[in-house]
N, C-alpha and C positions, 0 to 999 in steps of 0.2 A: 924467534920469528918476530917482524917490526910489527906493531898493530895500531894500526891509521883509525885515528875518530874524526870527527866531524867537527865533536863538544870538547870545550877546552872545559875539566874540570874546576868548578867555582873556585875551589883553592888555588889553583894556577893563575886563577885571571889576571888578578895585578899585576905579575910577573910579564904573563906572556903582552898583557898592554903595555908593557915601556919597551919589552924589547920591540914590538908594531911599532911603537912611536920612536926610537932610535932608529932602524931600520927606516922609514918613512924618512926620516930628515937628512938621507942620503940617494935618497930616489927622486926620479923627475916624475913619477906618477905615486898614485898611492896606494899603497898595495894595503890588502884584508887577507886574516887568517882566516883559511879554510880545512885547516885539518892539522894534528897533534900529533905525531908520530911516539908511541910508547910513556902514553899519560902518565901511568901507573910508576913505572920505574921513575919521572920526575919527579911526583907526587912524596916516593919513601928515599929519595937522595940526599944528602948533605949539602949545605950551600957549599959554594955558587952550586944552582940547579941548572942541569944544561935542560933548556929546551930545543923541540926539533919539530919544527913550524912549517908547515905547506903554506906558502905566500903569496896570493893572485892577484895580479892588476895590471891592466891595461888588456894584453893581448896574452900575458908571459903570467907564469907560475913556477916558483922556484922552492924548496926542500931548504930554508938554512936550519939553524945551529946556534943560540946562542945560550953563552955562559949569565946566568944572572944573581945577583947579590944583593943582601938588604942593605943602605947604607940610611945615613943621618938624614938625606936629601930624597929618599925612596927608593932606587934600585941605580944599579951598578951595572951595565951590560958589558 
C-alpha cells in the first residue's frame, strides 16, 4: 500500500531539492513539494533513489517520479 506524508524526511531533503529545482527549470510556473509518496522505501534504496513527489503550482498538482544520484557537482536527476 503507497503511504503519502506531507514531511519529506531530513535525509531526503537534498535530494528531493534538486530534483524541485530540475523539475522547476522546465515549468512555466513554480511548483512546491507537497507530499512524499513511500519515504521509507526511498530512505533503505540503493542509488539512484527514486523519489515519488506530489508537485503543486499554479492551479495543477502533479505525482512525478524521479531517479536521483550523487555526482561530483551534487545530484544527477
Amino acid at each position: 500500500m503507497t503511504t503519502v506524508s506531507k514531511t519529506v524526511p531530513s535525509e531526503l531533503q537534498p535530494q528531493v531539492d534538486a530534483a524541485l529545482r530540475w523539475f522547476n527549470c522546465t515549468q512555466e510556473v513554480e511548483f512546491k513539494v507537497t507530499g512524499i509518496l513511500d519515504a521509507d522505501s526511498a530512505l533503505t534504496s540503493a542509488e539512484p533513489v527514486e523519489l515519488r513527489l506530489v508537485l503543486c503550482g499554479g492551479d495543477t498538482c502533479h505525482q512525478k517520479s524521479f531517479k536521483v544520484a550523487t555526482a561530483d557537482s551534487g545530484f544527477d536527476i
